[in-house]
N, C-alpha and C positions, 0 to 999 in steps of 0.2 A: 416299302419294306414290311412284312410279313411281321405277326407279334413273337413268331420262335426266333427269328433273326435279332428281335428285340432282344429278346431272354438273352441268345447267345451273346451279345453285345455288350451284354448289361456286366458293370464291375461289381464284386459281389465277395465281400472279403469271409474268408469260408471259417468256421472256428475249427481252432484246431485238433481233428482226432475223429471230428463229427461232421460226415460231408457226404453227399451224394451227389448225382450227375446229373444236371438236367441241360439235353442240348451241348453246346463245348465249355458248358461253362461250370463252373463248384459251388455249390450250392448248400449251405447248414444244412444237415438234419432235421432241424426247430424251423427252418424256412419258412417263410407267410407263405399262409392261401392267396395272397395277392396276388405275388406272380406266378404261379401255378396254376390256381381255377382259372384266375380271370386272364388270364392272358394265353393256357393252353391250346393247341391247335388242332387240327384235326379232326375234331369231336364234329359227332351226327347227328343227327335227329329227325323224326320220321318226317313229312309233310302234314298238314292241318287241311281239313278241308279247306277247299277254293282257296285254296293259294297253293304257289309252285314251291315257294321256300321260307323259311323263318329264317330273317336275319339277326345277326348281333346287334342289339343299341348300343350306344355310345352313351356315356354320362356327362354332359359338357358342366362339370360342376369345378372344375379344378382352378385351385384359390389364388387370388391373384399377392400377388410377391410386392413388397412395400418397395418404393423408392432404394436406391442405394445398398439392398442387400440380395444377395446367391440364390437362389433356388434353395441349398441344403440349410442353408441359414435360417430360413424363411421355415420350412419343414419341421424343423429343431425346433425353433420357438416356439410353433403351434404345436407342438409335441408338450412341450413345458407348460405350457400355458394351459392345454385343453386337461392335460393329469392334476392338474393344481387344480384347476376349475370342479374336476369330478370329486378331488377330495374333499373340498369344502361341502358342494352338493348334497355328498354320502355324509360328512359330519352333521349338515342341517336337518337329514332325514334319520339322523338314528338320535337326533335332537328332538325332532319330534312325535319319532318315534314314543320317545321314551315319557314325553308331557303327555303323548296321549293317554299311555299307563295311568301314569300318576292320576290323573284327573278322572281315569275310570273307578280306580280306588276311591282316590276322594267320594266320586256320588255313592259306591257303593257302603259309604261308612267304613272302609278300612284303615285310613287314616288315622293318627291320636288328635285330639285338639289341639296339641302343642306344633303336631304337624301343620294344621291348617292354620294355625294362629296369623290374624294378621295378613292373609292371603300370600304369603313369604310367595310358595311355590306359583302362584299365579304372574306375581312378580317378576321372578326369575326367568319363567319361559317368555315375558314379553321381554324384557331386556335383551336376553339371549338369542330368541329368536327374530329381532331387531337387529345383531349385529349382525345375522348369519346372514338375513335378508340385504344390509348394505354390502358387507362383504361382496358376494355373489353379484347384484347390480353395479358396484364397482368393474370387479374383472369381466364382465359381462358388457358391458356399454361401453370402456375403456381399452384392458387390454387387449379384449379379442377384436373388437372394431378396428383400432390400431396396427393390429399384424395381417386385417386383412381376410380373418378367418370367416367363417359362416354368421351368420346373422345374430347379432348379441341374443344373449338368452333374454327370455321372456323377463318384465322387471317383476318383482317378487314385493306383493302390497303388505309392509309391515302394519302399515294405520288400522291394518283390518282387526290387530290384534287387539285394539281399541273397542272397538265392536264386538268383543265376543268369539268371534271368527276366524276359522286361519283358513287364507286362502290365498292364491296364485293369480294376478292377472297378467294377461297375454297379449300387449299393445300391440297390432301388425298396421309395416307400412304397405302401405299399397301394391309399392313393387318387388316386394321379396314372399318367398315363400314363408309354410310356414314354417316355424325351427321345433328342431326336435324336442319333447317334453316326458319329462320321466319326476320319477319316486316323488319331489313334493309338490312338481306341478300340480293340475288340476284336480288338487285335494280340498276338500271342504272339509273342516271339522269344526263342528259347533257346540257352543259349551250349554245349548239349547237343544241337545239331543239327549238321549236316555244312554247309561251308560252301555248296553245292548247296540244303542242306533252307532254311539260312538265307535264301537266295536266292528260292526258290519261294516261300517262306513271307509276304517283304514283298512280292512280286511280286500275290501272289492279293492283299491284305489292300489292297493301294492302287488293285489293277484292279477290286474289286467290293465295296469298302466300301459304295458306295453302295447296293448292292442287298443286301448284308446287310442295314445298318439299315432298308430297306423290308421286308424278311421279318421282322424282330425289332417293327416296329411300323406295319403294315400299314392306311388306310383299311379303315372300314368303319359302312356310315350311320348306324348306330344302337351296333353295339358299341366303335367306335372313331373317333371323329367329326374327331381330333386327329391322326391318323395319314397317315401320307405317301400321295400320290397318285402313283402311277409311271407315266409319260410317258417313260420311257428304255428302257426293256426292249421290245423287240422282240415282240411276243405279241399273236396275236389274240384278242378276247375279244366278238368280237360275235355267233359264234353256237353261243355256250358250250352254248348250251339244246339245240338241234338235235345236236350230236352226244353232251350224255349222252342225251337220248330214244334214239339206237340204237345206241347202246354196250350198255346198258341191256336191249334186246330180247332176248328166247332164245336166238337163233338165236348169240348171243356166246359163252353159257354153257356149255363143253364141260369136261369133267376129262376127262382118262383121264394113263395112265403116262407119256406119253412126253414130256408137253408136262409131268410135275413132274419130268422127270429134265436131267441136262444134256443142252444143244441140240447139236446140230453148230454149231459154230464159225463155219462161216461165215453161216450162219443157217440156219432148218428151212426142208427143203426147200417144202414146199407155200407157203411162204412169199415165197422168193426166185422161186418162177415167177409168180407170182401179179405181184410188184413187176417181172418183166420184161415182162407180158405189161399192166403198167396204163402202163410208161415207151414200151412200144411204140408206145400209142395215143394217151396226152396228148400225148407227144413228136412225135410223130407221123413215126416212124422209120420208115425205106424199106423196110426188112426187120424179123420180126420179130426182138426181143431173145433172147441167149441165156442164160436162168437161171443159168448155170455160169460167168458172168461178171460177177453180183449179189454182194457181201458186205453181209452186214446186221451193224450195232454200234448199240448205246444212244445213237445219237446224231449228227450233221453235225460237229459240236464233235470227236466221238472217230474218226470216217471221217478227216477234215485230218489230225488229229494222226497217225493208224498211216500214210496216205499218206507224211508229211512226213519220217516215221521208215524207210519203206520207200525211199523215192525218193532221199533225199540223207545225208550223212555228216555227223558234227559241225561243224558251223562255216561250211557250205552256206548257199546262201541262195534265195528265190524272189524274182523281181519281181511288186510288190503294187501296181495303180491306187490312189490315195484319192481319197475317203477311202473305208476300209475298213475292216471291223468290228473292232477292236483287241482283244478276244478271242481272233483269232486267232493274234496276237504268242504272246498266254500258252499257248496247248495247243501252237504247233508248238516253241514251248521247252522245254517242260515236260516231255519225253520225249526230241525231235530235236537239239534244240541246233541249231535252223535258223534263219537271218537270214531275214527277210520286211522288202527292200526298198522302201520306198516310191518310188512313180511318181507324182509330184506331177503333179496337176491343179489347173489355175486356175479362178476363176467367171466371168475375164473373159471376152469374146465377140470373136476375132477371125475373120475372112473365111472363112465358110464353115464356121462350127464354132459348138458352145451351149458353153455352161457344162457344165465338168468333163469336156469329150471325150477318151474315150484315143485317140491315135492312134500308129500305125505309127512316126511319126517319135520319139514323144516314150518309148517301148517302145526302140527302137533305142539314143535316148540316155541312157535311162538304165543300159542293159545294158554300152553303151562305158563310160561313169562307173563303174560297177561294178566292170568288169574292172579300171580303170585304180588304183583302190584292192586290187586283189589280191582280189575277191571270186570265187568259184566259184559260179556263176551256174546251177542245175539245171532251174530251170521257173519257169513265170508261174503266177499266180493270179487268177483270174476269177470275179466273181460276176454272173449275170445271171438274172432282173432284178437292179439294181444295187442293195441295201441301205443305204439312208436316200437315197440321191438316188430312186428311183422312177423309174426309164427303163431301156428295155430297149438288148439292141444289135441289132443290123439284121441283115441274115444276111450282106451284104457283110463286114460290119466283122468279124462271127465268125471267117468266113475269112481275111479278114487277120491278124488275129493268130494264129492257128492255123495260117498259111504262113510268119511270122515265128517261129513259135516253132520248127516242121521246119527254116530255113534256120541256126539257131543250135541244134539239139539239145536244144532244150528240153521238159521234160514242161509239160502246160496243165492244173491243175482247175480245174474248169468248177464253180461253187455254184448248183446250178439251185433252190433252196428254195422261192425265189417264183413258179414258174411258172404256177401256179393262181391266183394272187392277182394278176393284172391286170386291171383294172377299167375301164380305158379303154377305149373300142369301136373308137380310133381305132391303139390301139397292138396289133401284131404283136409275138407271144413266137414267136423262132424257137430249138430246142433247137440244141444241140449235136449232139445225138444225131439229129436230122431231116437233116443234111446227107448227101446220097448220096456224098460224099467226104471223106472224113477227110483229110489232109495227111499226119496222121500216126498211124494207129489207136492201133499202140501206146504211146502216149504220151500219147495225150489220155484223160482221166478224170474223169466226173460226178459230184456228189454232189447227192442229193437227200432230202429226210424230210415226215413228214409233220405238223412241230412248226410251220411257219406257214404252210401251204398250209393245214391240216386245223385249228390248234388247239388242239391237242393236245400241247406242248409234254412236257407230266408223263407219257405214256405211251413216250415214248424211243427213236425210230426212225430212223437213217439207214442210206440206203443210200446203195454204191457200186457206179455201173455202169462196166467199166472192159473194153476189149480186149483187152488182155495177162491172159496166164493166168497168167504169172508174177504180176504186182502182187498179183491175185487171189488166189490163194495166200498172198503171204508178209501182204497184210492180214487174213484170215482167220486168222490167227495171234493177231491180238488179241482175237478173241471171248473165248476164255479167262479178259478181264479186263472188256474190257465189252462183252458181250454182252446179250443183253436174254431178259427171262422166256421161256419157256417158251406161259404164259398170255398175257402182253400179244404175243406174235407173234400168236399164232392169232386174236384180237381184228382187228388189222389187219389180218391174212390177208380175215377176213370183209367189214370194212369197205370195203377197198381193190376186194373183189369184188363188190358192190351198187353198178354200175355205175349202173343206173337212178336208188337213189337219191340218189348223187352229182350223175346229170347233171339231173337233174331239181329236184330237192330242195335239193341244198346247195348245191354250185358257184352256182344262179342267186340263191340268198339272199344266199350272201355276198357276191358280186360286189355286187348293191345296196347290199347295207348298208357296205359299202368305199367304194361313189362316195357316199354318203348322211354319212358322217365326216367323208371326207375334204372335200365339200364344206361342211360345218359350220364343221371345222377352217379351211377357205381363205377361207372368206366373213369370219372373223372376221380373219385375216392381214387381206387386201385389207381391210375398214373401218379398218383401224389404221396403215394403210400398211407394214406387217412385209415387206418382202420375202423371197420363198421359190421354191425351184425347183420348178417343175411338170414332177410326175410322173403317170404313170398307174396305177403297179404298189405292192407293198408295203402297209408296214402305216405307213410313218410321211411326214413331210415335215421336208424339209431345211429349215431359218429359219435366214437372218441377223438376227443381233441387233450387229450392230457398231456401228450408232447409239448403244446401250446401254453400252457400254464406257467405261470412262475410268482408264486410256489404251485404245487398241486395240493393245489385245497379249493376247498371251495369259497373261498375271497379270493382266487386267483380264476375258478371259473366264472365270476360275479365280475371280475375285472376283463374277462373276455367279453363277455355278453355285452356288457358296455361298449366295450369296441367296436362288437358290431352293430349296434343300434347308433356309435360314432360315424357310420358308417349307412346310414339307414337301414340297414338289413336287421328283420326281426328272425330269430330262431328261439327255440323253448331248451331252456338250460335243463341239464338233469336234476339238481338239487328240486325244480317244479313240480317232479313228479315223482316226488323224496326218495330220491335214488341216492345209495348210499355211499359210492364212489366220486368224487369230483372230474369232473372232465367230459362228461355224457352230453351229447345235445340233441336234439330232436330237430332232423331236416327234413322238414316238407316236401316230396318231389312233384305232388299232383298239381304243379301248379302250370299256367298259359306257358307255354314256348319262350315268349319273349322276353317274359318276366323273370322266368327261372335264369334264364343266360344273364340278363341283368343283374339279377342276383349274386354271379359271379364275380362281378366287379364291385360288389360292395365288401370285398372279403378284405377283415381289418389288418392293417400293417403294424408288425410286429417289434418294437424299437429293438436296437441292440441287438438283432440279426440279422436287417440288410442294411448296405450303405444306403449315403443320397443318392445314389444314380437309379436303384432298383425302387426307392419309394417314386422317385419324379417317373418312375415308368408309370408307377399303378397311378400316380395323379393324372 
């Protein structure tokens, strides 16, 4: 039996007023992605090199049912069980959430003495965070083992708080996988760090928990079949294969002295002509680029940050369109101590304008707001193409904001990452760097790499093209710290110069297999009625899921996100890239064939709109 024959078969008690048709059967409005993505039919997808077809995986993960009780039974109680489990979880981490506060005060002298008297509040978090820790290893070891469900949660070392320490350990048996780990897992916080280290320290552990626990237990078809599928990360991976074949080639493999010794700083030279003389021609700049105004660093991530650190003083800030990569919060902190302003954007559509348009007006007022809160306002931040929406900006609009930034003295980075990766035949990428007028040269500043244009994320490459010889200078400064090999330059040195088989070879592969995703990815939105912004560019698509919520807010999109990490699938919530709306998510399409269909059946089931028969489908 076919999986539509399933759906049709499937009992599905419809709410009343609110129903649609999938197949013969009535189906909620609010209906899970369960049975729709993962179990839809039909759906195509191109071929992969050297292979005829890319099949469906199977997840054999489905739990086993205790002694003496139903299928729906069994369902039910891991429903009650796993929601009770997450609320105590969320109560332990906005528990310690809030100790870590306290204890930042305390070092920084904000406390009264009557406050610390006695070490009261020290006190209290070890108590406290003792009961949370038995709690949680209670239903963890007991009742979820008992019903049968996934593998008890990691035990939670309260003695550690004995020590100074709070910390998470993760005893694994031999034969189970590993279990999912979030918010206070593998968190270290030490009462032996600086209030700063303390800082940074919750600050990473809550920005990329989630991408931790995808690295600690990774999909994988055959050696790890249980393991998170990631849909949130940013990363092409469709044509993995074509760039190790000429990575791989000879013509990469050089040693000699100079390339195992330290680099020049700002990067080696044959290097940075090379990335002047490829910005000149993708970008397709008026004049050629001058090499001596390239810095190369291990990274887009570490370009921002030495920029953010050059450009503004403590406590400065930029104005940020969203939504925007929230990432970025953490590196221009993480060194600058620089506010990154949000410039809310709506998805409503008024006269003359799409969803999430920046414009001139809405730049202007938030720069007034700013000022009128005491902020010092140094520059905008700019990413085009726009990352997770998919649309470029026009070269009007460039100019406006780049004549709006000169009439207020503001620096502009420009994040051109994705300018390779638009896929639409109908959308125009106009650089930055192609305007035969700059407003204001020295002050505008591109960053570009070759981690989602190329791929290649793990070999660690950004550049910064920038007018001012000064910026140039004082960022080249950073190489020092993140700099990149010696070996892995000269690599991209080569790649970046096999222009042919760029333009020939790769650029037209990937371009297909971008529209060949993304149209997979959309076709399966549109059958499910999912609304999503249409983009042409990137690697991901923007989805509302606010039908899904309950409430809509954002503790009802925080209660999805769960879900689906319940569910191993990782995707980037909106609230991440301080989008103002609740219900926004960030789906990754560029990811393997195999993975992304997988990914389909990690889609969480929704209580209280389907029966027992339509969840024992999706299990």
């Amino acid at each position: 039996m076919g999986w539509q024959e399933r759906i049709d078969q499937a009992v599905i008690t419809p709410v009343p007023g609110q129903a649609w048709t999938l197949g013969s059967g009535r189906v909620p409005s609010g209906v899970e992605h369960a049975l729709s993505l993962s179990l839809s039919a039909g759906s195509s997808w191109p071929a992969e090199a050297n292979t005829n077809t890319w099949r469906m995986s199977h997840r054999p993960d489905t739990p086993t049912v205790p002694r003496g009780q139903t299928r729906s039974q069994s369902l039910r109680e891991q429903r009650v069980c796993s929601d009770l489990l997450e609320m105590i979880r969320h109560l332990q981490q906005s528990l310690k959430e809030h100790f870590t506060q306290l204890t930042t005060w305390q070092m920084q002298g904000l406390l009264s003495l009557e406050q610390r008297h006695s070490g009261a509040i020290c006190k209290q978090e070890d108590l406290l965070d003792d009961l949370m820790c038995k709690m949680v290893n209670l239903l963890g070891s007991e009742a979820v083992s008992g019903l049968g469900l996934r593998p008890p949660l990691p035990v939670l070392d309260s003695q550690a708080a004995n020590r100074g320490v709070r910390r998470v350990s993760s005893p694994q048996q031999a034969d189970q996988p590993v279990p999912q780990q979030r918010d206070s897992e593998a968190t270290l916080v030490s009462h032996d760090l600086s209030s700063r280290g303390i800082e940074i320290s919750v600050s990473y552990h809550l920005d990329f928990q989630d991408y931790e626990a995808y690295q600690r237990d990774k999909y994988h078809k055959v050696k790890n079949t249980l393991g998170f599928i990631n849909l949130g990360t940013s990363e092409n991976k469709l044509c993995t294969y074509l760039l190790t074949e000429r990575l791989c080639r000879s013509d990469m493999n050089r040693m000699e002295n100079i390339l195992l010794q330290y680099p020049d700083w700002r990067g080696q030279p044959f290097l940075r002509k090379e990335v002047a003389c490829f910005l000149t021609d993708y970008c397709q700049a008026p004049s050629p680029l001058d090499p001596e105004n390239v810095v190369i660093l291990n990274g887009c991530y570490s370009i921002f940050s030495a920029l953010a650190m050059v450009l503004c003083d403590p406590g400065e800030a930029f104005l940020v369109p969203t939504p925007f990569f929230g990432g970025f919060i953490f590196s221009s902190n993480l060194y600058a101590r620089v506010e990154l302003i949000p410039v809310h954007l709506e998805s409503e559509v008024s006269e003359n304008t799409h969803p999430f348009q920046l414009t001139v007006n809405k730049l202007e007022q938030a720069l007034v707001e700013a000022r009128l809160k005491q902020k010092k306002v140094k520059g905008l931040m700019l990413v085009n193409p726009r990352n997770c929406l998919g649309d470029v900006c026009s070269r009007d609009s460039l100019q406006e904001y780049l004549e709006f930034a000169k009439r207020n003295r503001l620096h502009v980075i420009v994040d051109e990452s994705y300018m390779l990766s638009v896929f639409d035949g109908s959308a125009t990428f106009h650089s930055v760097l192609s305007l035969t007028s700059l407003p204001d040269p020295n002050r505008t500043h591109v960053i570009w790499g070759t981690s989602k244009d190329f791929g290649i994320s793990g070999l660690r490459l950004g550049a910064l093209y920038t007018h001012s010889k000064g910026v140039a200078s004082a960022v080249c400064s950073f190489g020092c710290l993140h700099g990149t090999s010696g070996i892995t330059q000269y690599k991209l040195y080569r790649l970046l110069q096999d222009r042919e088989w760029i333009d020939k070879v790769y650029l037209p592969t990937n371009r297909s297999r971008l529209q060949d995703a993304y149209k997979y990815i959309t076709d399966e939105l549109k059958a499910l009625e999912v609304p999503f912004l249409k983009g042409g560019s990137g690697l991901s698509v923007w989805v509302s899921l606010k039908s899904y919520l309950e409430p809509c807010t954002f503790d009802g999109e925080l209660a999805l996100h769960r879900r689906f990490l319940d569910n191993k699938l990782v995707l980037s919530r909106g609230k991440s890239f301080r989008c103002e709306e609740p219900g926004w998510f960030r789906l990754t399409f560029a990811e393997k064939p195999s993975e992304l269909q997988v990914g389909e059946w990690c889609w969480p089931p929704n209580p209280g709109l389907l029966t027992d028969t339509a969840l024992s489908l999706h299990a």
